[in-house]
C-alpha positions, -999 to 999 in steps of 0.1 A, spaced: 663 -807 -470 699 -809 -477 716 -842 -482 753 -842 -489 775 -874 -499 801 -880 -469 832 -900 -474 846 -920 -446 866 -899 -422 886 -916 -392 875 -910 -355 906 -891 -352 900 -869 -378 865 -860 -371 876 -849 -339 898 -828 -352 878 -805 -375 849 -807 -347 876 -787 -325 881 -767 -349 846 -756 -354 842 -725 -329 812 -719 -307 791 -691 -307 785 -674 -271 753 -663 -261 741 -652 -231 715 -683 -225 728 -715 -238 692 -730 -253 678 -762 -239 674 -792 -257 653 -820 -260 656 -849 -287 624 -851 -308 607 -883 -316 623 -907 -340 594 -905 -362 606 -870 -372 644 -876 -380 640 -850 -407 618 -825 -393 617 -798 -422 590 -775 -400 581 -763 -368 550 -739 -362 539 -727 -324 501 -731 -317 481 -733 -284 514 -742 -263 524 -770 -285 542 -775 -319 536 -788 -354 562 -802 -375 568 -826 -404 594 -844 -424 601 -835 -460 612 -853 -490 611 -888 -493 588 -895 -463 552 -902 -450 529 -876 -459 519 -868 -423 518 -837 -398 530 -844 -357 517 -822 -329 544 -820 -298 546 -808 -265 568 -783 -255 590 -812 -238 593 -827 -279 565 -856 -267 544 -865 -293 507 -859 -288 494 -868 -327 508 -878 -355 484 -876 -386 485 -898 -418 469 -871 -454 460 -882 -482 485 -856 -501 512 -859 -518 545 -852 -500 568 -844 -531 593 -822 -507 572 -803 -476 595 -782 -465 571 -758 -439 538 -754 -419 520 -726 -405 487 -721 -391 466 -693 -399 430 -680 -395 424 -717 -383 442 -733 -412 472 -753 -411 490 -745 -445 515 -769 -459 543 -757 -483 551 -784 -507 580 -763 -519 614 -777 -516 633 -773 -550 670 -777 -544 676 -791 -576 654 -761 -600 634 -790 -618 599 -780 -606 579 -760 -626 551 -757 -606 547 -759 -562 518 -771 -540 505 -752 -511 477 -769 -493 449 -753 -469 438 -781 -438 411 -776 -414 409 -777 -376 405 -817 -377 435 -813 -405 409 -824 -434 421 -809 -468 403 -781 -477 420 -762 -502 450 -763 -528 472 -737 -539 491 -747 -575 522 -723 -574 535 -717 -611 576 -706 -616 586 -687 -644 603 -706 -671 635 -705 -670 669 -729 -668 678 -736 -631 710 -753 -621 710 -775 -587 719 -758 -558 724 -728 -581 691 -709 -584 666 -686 -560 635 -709 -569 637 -729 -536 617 -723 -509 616 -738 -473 601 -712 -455 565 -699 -454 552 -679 -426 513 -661 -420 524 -622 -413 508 -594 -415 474 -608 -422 493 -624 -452 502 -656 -462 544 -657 -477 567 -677 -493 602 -668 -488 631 -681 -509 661 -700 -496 678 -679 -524 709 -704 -532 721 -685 -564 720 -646 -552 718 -644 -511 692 -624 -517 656 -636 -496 625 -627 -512 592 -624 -498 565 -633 -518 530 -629 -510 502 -658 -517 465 -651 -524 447 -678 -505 417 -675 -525 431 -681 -559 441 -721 -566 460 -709 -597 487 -682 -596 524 -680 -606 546 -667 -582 541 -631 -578 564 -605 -579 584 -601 -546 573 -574 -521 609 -574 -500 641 -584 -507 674 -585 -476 706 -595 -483 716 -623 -456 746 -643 -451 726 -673 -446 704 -693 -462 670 -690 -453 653 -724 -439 624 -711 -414 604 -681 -409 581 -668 -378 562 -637 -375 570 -624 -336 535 -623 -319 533 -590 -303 549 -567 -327 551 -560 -366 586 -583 -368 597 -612 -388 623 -641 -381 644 -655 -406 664 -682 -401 689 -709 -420 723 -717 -419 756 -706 -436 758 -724 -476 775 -755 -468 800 -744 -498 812 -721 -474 813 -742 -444 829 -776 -458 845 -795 -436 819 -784 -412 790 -796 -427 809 -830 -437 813 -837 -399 778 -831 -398 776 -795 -382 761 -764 -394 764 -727 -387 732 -711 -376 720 -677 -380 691 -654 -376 676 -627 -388 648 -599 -382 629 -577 -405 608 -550 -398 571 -538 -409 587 -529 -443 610 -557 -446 639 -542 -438 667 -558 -414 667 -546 -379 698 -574 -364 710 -604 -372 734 -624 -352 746 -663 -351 726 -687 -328 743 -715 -305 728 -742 -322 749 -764 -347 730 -787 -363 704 -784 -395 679 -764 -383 650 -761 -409 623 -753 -384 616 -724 -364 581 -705 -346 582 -679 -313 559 -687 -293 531 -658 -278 558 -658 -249 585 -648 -268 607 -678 -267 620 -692 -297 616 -729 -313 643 -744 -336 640 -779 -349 670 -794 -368 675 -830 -386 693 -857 -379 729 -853 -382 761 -858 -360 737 -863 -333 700 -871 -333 671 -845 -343 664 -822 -318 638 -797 -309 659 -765 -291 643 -732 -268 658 -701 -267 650 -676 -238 672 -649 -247 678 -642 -290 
């Protein structure tokens, strides 16, 4: 989650840098449906069984929603687990994982991963150790808001605010202790990374985030972000990435067994919203 302090701006003015904010084309403008008000700050979005999981991160109810593909809710589920910043969800080998991982201001020493069953009763913990080391807000690659199951493996991979740099870390699922392993692939982006998704029917991965808001100003004062993709091959290694036509704070993101892809975004200049792309 990003949160950003916004000082008044006049109607006229807001108008003004929104013109100024270009578009990107793309060959099927995505549809777009607003998701319940219950998840104004949907951090997560993870395709299962032709619906969608998601959840809000820091600051709010520890509890996971099921949609339908219209952005209905079907369940909404209270856990007894703390909900310090969750930041992603993923199911996998009939678990639903939750990443208790945000860090955007480096003070955490150690991150929560925890294991849910079918009926979402908490069946294991992961307790995710960082190295030592001094960390300045919005400054530092210890961050992570996306987690994605892939090639049989459960990863972590880093928002990467300091370098650029993502880093895919795999997680033993068995072990409740561990520090952060080593990293297994690294890319280069020019984004930050906010959502991941393996591709069902191939060996990809999706990346997505938007451009730093450093580098984006007086777009993301207005509200509006610039959204990009990326995807990796077997070996982690970039195969494309483009800009999406979405502009608003998209921190979820899962393609479905159909290859359509999910993007959920946060409230912002206009309400959350749950978006379907056809064609990426």
């Amino acid at each position: 989650m990003l949160r950003l302090s916004q000082p008044p701006l006049s109607a006229a003015l807001l108008l003004l840098l929104s013109s100024c904010v270009p578009t990107p084309a793309a060959e099927t403008a995505p549809t777009e449906q607003l998701l319940p008000v219950v998840l104004n700050e949907s951090s997560a979005l993870s395709c299962a069984d032709d619906t969608l999981w998601s959840l809000n991160d820091s600051g709010n109810k520890a509890e996971v929603f099921q949609l339908s593909v219209t952005g209905q809710l079907l369940r909404q589920q209270k856990l007894r687990l703390p909900n310090v910043d969750w930041e992603a969800l993923e199911w996998a080998e009939g678990q639903l994982w939750l990443a208790d991982t945000g860090n955007n201001d480096g003070q955490r020493a150690e991150l929560q991963l925890y294991g849910l069953s079918w009926q979402l009763t908490p069946e294991k913990t992961i307790r995710l150790r960082l190295p030592d080391e001094e960390r300045q807000i919005y400054h530092h690659d210890l961050d992570f808001e996306a987690m994605v199951f892939w090639q049989q493996q459960l990863w972590l991979v880093s928002k990467s605010w300091k370098s650029g740099i993502a880093r895919l870390y795999p997680l033993d699922r068995a072990k409740a202790v561990q520090p952060l392993p080593a990293a297994r692939y690294e890319v280069q982006l020019p984004f930050l990374v906010t959502a991941a998704s393996a591709v069902p029917g191939s060996d990809h991965l999706l990346l997505v985030g938007y451009v730093p808001p450093q580098q984006r100003f007086w777009q993301t004062i207005v509200g509006k972000f610039e959204v990009w993709m990326a995807l990796l091959d077997a070996e982690g290694k970039l195969i494309k990435q483009q800009q999406l036509p979405v502009d608003t704070q998209v921190e979820g993101a899962c393609v479905d067994p159909a290859g359509q892809l999910w993007l959920s975004s946060e409230v912002g200049y206009k309400p959350a919203s749950l978006y379907r792309l056809l064609h990426w």
